[in-house]
LUMKOL-117553 format. One record per residue (C-alpha): residue number from 0; residue in three letters; y, z, x negated. Coordinates in Angstrom, 1 decimal, padded with zeros to 4 digits. Layout:
N
(bamar NUM; ALA; (Y; Z; X));
...
END
This chain:
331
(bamar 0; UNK; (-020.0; -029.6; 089.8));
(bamar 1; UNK; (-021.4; -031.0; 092.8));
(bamar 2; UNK; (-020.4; -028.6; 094.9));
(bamar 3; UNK; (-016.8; -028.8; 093.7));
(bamar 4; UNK; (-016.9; -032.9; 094.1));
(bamar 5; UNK; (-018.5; -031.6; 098.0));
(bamar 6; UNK; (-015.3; -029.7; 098.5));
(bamar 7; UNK; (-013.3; -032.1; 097.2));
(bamar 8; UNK; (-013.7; -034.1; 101.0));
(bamar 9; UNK; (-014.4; -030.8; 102.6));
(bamar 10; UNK; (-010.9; -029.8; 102.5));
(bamar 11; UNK; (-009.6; -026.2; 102.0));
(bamar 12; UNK; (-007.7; -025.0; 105.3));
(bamar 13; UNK; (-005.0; -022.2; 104.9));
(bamar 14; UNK; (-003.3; -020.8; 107.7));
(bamar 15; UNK; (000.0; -019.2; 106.5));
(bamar 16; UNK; (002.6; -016.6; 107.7));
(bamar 17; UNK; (003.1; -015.1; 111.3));
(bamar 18; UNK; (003.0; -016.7; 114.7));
(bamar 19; UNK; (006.3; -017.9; 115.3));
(bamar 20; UNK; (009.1; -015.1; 116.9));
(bamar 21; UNK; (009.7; -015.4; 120.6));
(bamar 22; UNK; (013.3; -016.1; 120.7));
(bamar 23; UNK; (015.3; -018.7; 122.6));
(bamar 24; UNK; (014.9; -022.2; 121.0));
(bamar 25; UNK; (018.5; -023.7; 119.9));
(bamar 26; UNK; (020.4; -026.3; 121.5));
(bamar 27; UNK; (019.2; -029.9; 120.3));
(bamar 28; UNK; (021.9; -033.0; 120.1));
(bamar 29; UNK; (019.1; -035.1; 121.9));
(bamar 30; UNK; (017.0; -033.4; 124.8));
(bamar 31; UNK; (014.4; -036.0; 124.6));
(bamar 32; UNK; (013.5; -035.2; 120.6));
(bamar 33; UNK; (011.3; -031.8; 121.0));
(bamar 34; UNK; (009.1; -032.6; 117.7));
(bamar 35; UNK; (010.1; -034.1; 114.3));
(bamar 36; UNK; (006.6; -035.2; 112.2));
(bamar 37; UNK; (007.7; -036.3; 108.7));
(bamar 38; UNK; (004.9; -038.9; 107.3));
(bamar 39; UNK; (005.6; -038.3; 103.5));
(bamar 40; UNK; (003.3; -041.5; 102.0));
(bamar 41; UNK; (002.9; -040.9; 098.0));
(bamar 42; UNK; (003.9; -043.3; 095.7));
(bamar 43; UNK; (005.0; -045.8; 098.4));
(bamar 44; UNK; (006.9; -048.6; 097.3));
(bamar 45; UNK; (009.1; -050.4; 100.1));
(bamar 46; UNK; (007.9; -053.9; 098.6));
(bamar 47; UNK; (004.5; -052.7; 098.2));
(bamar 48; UNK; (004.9; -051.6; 102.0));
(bamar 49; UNK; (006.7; -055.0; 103.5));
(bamar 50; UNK; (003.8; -057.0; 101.4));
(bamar 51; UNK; (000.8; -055.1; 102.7));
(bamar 52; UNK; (-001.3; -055.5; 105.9));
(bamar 53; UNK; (000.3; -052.6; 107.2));
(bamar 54; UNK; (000.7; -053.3; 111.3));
(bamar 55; UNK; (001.4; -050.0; 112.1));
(bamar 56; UNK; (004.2; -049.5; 109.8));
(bamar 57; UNK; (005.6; -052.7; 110.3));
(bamar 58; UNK; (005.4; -051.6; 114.2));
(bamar 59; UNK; (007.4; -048.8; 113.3));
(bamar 60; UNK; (010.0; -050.6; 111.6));
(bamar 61; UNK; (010.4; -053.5; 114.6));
(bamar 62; UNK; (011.1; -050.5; 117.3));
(bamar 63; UNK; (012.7; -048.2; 114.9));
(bamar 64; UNK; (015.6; -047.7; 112.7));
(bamar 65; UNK; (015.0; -048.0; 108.8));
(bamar 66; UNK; (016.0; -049.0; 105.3));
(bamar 67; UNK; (014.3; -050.0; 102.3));
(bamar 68; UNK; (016.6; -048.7; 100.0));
(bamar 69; UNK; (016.5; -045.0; 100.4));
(bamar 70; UNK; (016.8; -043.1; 097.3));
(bamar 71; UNK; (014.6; -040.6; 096.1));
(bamar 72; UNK; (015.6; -037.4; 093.2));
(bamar 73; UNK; (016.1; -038.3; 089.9));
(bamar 74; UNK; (013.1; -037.3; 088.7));
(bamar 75; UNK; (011.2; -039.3; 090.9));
(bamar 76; UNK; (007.8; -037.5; 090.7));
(bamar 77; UNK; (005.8; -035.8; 093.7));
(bamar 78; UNK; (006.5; -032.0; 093.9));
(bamar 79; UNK; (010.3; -031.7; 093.0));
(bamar 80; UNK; (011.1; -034.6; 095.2));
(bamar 81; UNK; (009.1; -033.9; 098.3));
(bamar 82; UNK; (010.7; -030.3; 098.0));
(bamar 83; UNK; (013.8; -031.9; 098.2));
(bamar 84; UNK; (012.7; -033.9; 101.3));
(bamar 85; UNK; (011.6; -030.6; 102.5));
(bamar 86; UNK; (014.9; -028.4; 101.8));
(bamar 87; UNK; (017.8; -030.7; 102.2));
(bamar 88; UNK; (018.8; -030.1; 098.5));
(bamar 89; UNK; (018.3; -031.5; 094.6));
(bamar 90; UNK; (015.6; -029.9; 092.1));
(bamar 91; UNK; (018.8; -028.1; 090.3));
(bamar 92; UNK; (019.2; -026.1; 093.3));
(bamar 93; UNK; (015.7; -025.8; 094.5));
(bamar 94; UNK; (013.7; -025.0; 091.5));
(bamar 95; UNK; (011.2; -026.9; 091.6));
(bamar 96; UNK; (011.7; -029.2; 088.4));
(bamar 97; UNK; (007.5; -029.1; 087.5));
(bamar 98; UNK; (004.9; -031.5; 089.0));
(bamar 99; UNK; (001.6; -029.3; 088.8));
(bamar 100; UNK; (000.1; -026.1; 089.8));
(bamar 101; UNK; (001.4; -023.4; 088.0));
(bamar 102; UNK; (-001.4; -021.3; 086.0));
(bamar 103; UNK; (000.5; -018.1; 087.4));
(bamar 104; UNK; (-001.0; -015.0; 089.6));
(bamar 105; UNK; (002.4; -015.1; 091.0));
(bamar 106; UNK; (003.2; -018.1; 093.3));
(bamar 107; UNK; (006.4; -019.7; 092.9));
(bamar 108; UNK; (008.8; -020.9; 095.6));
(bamar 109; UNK; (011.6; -023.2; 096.2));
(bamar 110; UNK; (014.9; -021.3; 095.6));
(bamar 111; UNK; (016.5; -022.2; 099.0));
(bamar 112; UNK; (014.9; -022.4; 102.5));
(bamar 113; UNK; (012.5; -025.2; 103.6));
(bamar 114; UNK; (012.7; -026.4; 107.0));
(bamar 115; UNK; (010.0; -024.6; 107.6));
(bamar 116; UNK; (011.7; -021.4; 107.1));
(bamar 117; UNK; (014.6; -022.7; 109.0));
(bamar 118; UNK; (012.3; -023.7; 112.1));
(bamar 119; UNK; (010.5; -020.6; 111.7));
(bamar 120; UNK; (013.4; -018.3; 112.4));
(bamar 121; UNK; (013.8; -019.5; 115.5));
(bamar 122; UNK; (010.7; -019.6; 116.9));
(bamar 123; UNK; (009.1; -023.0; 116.4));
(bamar 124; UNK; (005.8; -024.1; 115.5));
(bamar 125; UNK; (005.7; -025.5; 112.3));
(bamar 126; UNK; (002.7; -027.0; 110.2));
(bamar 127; UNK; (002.2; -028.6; 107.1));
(bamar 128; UNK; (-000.7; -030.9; 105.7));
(bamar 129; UNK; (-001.0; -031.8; 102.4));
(bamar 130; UNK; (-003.3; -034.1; 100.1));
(bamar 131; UNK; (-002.5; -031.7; 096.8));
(bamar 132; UNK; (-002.7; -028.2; 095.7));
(bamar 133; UNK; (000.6; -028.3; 094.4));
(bamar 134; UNK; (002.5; -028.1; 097.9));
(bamar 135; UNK; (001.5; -024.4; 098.2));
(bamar 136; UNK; (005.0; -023.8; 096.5));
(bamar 137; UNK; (005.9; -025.0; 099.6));
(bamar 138; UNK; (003.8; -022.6; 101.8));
(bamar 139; UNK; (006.4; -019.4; 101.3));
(bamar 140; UNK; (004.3; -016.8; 103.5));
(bamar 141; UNK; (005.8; -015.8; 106.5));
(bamar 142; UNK; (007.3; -019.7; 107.5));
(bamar 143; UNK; (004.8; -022.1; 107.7));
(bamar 144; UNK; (002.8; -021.1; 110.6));
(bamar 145; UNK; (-000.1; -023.6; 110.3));
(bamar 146; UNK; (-000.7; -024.9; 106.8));
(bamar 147; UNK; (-003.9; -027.1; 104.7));
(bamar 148; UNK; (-003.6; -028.4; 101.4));
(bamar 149; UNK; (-006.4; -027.8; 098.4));
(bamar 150; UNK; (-005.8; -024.8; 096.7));
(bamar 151; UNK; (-007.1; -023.8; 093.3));
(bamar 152; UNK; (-007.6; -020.5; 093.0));
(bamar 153; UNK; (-005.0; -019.3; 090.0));
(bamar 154; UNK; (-008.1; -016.6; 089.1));
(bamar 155; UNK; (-010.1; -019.6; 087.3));
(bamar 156; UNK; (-009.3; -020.6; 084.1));
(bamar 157; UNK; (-008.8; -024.5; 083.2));
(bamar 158; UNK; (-012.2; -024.1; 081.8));
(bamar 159; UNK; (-013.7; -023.1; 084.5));
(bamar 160; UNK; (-013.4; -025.1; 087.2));
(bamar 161; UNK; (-016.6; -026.3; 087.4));
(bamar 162; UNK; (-017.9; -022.9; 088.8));
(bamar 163; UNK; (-018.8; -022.7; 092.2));
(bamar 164; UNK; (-016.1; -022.1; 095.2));
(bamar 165; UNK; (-015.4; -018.9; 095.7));
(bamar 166; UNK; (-014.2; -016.9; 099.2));
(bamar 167; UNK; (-011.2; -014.7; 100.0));
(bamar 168; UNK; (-011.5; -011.7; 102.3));
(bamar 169; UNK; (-009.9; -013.3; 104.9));
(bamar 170; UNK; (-012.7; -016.2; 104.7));
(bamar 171; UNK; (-010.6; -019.3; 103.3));
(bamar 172; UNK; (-012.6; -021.1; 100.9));
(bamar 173; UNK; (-010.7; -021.9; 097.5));
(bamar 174; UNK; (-012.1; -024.9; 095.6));
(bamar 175; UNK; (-010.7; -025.8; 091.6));
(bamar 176; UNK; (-009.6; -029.0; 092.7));
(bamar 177; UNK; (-005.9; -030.2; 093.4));
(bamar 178; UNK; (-006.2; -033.1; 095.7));
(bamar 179; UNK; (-008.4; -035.2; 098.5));
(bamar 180; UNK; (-008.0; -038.1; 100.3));
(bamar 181; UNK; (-006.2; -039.4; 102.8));
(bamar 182; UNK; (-009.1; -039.0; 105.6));
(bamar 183; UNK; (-009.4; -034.8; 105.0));
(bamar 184; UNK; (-005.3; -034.5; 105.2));
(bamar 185; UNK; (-005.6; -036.6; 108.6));
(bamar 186; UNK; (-008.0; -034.8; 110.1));
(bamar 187; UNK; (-006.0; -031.8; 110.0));
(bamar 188; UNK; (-002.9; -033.2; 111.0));
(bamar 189; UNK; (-004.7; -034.2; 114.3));
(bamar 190; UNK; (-006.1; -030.7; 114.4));
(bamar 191; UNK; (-002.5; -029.5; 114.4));
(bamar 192; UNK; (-000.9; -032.1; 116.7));
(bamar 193; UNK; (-003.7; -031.8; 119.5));
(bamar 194; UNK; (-004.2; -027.8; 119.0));
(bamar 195; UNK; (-000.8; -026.3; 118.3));
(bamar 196; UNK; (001.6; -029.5; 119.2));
(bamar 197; UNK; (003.8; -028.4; 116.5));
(bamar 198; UNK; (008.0; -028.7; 116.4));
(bamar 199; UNK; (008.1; -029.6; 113.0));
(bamar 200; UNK; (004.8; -031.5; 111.2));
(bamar 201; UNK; (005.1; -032.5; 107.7));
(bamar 202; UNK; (001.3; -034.2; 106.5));
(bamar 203; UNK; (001.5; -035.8; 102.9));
(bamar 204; UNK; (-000.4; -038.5; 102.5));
(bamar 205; UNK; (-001.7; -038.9; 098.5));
(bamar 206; UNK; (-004.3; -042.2; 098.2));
(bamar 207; UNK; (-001.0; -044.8; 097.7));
(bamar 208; UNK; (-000.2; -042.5; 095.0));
(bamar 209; UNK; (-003.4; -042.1; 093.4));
(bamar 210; UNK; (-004.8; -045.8; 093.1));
(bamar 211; UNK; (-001.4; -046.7; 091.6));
(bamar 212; UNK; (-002.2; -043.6; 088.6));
(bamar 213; UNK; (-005.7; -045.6; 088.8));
(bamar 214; UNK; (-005.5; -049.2; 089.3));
(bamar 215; UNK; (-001.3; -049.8; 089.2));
(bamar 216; UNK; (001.7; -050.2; 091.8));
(bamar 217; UNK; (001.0; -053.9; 093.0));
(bamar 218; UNK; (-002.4; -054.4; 092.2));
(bamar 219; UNK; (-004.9; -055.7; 094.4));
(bamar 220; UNK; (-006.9; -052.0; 095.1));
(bamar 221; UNK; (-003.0; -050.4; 095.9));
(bamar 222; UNK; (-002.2; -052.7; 098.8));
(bamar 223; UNK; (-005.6; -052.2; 100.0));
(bamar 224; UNK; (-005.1; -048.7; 099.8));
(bamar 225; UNK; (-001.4; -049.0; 101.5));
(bamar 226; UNK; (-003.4; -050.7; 104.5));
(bamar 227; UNK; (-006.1; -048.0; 104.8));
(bamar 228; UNK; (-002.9; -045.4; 104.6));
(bamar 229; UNK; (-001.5; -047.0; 107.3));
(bamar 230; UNK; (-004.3; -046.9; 109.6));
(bamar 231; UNK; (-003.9; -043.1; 108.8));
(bamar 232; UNK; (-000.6; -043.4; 110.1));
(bamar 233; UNK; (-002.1; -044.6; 113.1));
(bamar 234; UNK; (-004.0; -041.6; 113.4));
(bamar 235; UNK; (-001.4; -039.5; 113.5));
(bamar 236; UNK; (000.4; -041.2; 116.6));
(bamar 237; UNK; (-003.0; -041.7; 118.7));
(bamar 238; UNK; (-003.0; -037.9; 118.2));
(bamar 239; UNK; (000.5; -037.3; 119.5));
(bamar 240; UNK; (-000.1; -039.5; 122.5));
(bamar 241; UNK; (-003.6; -037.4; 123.6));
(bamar 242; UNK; (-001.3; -034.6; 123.0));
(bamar 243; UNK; (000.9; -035.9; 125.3));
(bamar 244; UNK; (004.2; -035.7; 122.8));
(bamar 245; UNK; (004.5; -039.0; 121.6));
(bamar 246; UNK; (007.4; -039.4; 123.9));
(bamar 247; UNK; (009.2; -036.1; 122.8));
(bamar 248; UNK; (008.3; -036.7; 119.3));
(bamar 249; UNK; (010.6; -038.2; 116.3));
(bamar 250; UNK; (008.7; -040.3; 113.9));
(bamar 251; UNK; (009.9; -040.1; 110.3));
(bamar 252; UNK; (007.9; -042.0; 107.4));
(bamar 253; UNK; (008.9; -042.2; 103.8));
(bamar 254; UNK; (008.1; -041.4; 100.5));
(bamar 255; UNK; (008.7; -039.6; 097.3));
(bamar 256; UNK; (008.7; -042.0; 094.5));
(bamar 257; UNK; (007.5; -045.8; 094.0));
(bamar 258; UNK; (006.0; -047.0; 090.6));
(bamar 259; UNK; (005.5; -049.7; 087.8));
(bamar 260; UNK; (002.7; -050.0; 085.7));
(bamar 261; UNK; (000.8; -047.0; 086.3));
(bamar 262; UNK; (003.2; -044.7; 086.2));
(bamar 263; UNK; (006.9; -043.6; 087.9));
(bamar 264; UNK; (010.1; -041.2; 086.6));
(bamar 265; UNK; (013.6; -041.7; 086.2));
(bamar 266; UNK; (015.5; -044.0; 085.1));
(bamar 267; UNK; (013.3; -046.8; 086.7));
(bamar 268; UNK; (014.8; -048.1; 090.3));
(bamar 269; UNK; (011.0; -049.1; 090.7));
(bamar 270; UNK; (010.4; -045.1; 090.9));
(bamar 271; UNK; (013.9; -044.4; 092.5));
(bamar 272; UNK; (014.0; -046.4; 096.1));
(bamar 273; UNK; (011.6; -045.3; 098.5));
(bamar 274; UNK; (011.1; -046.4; 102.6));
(bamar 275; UNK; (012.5; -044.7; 105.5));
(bamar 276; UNK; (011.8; -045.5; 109.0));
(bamar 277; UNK; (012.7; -043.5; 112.2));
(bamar 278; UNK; (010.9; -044.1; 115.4));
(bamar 279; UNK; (011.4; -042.5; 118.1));
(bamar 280; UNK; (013.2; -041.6; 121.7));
(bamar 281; UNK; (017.3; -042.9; 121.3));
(bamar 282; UNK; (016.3; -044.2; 117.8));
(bamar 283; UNK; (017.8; -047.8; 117.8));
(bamar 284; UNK; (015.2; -050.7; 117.8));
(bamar 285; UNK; (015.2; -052.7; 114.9));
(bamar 286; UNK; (018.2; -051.6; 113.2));
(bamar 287; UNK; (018.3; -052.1; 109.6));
(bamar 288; UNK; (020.4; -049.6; 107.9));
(bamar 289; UNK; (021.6; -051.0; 104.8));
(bamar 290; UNK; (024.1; -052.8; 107.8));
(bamar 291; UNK; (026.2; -050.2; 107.1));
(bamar 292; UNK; (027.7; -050.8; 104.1));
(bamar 293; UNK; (028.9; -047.6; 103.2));
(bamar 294; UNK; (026.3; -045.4; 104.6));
(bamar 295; UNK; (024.4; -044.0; 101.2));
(bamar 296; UNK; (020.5; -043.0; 102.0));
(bamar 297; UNK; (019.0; -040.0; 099.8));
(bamar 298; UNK; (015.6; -038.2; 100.6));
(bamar 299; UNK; (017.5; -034.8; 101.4));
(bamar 300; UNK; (018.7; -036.6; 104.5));
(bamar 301; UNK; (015.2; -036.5; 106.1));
(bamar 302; UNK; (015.6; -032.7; 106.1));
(bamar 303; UNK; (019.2; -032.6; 106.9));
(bamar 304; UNK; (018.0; -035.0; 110.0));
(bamar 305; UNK; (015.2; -033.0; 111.1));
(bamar 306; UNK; (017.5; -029.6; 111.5));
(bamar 307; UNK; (020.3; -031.3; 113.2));
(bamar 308; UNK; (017.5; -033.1; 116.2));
(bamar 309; UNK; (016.2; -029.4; 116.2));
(bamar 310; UNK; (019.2; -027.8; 116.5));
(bamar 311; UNK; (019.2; -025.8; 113.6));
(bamar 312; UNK; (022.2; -025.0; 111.7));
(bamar 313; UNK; (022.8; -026.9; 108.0));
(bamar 314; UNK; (023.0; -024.3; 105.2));
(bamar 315; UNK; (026.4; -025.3; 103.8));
(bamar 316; UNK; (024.5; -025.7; 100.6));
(bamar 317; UNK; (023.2; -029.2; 102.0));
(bamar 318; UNK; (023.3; -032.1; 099.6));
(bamar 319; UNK; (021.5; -034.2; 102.7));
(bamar 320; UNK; (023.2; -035.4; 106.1));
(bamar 321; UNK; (021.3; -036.2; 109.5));
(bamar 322; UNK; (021.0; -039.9; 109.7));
(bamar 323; UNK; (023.2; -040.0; 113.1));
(bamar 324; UNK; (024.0; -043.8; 113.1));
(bamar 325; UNK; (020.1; -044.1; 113.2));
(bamar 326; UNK; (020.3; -043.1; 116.8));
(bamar 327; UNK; (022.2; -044.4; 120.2));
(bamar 328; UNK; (022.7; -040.5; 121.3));
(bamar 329; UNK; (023.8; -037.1; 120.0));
(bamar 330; UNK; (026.8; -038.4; 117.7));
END
């Protein structure tokens, strides 16, 4: 047991699929934006966010566009609606309507492309960083080329995993456990901005989410957690600028689902509205939003945004649109 609590902070690192295919990159809408990171914080509630000693999101939010009123899937629980963040579209035509690893020898993947996939195709570096095991639905082989989440390996029983790790051929290390903290998911996020200066960088952050399951959305312990989390976010854009992409890079932080009590799901606009702030070149400076009266937020735009600043094509399947008023080029 104490080696599994050891791995718990050690982390698991997977690398996934196949160095990206040398083709020409597409055409962007705005030159300036060569990398979209999407900062997916867990269980953040806007309030809980504008309440908290959170400088470097509230930073964000004074040079960037943003909107407190974003809506997340109907569901409003982790995996579904961070796959929906991921692939433009709603659970129904995802798949993923379950919130847990899967006891299955087969994995099981979303039903439509990620942006991953979609980035992947033509040649970009993609990466994704995640706090719980339950992202590898994400992780389709052959489209994410650098991926870390926890990973339990689907050979151990329920009942067992309290056995020691155990080691694939290829030398990744599988711990029985299905998340870690914020620090372990931001070191490998900075691994991946400063070694491989990615195109497209999602990192999940899970602590928000946890002490709220733990201690409750609003308590004391959660906005102390939403300040550590946002020192985390700090991390992340210290990293792009000693990569030297900060200017090149899009910002995007939001989140899946807020909370009440101890708990979030549907039906409950304390789980349904969820932050989103854009930072980054041509992104308007301080421009809330919900000005725009009729302009309708929904967590399958962050995907739809991220293709259209990459230049990749929207599958006509889309339920999300890019977020173009957010910016003061490409429309």
């Amino acid at each position: 047991m104490k080696r599994l609590l050891g791995l718990m902070f050690a982390s698991v690192a997977a690398v996934s699929g196949q160095a990206p295919v040398p083709v020409a990159k597409p055409q962007r809408p705005i030159p300036a934006i060569e990398h979209v990171v999407v900062i997916g914080i867990d269980g953040l509630r806007p309030d809980r966010l504008l309440l908290a000693d959170s400088p470097v999101l509230h930073g964000l939010i004074k040079t960037g566009a943003y909107s407190m009123w974003m809506r997340t899937t109907p569901l409003a629980v982790t995996l579904p609606s961070f796959t929906s963040m991921m692939t433009g579209v709603n659970p129904r035509k995802h798949g993923i309507d379950w919130d847990r690893d899967l006891p299955t020898i087969t994995p099981f993947y979303a039903k439509t492309p990620t942006i991953f996939e979609l980035a992947s195709k033509v040649g970009y570096v993609t990466a994704l960083a995640s706090g719980k095991s339950k992202f590898v639905a994400m992780a389709k082989p052959g489209t994410i080329t650098h991926a870390f989440f926890p990973k339990v390996d689907p050979a151990l029983s329920a009942a067992a995993w309290d056995k020691p790790e155990k080691t694939s051929p290829e030398g990744i290390a599988y711990a029985a456990a299905e998340k870690v903290a914020d620090p372990v998911v931001i070191a490998e996020a900075v691994k991946f901005i400063e070694e491989f200066k990615p195109n497209f960088l999602f990192v999940h952050l899970p602590s928000v989410d946890i002490v709220g399951h733990d201690k409750g959305w609003g308590s004391p312990e959660q906005l102390a957690q939403i300040a550590q989390t946002d020192a985390h976010v700090g991390e992340v854009l210290a990293a792009l600028d000693r990569a030297g992409i900060r200017a090149s890079t899009l910002v995007i932080v939001s989140a899946d689902h807020g909370g009440a009590g101890t708990s979030h799901g549907p039906d409950d606009p304390r789980s349904r509205y969820i932050p989103w702030i854009a930072n980054g070149p041509a992104v308007r400076k301080g421009f809330d939003l919900t000005q725009l009266t009729d302009l309708d937020l929904r967590t399958e735009d962050t995907c739809a945004t991220a293709c259209w600043l990459l230049g990749l094509a929207l599958p006509v399947n889309f339920d999300g649109k890019p977020v173009r008023v957010a910016f003061t080029a490409g429309n």
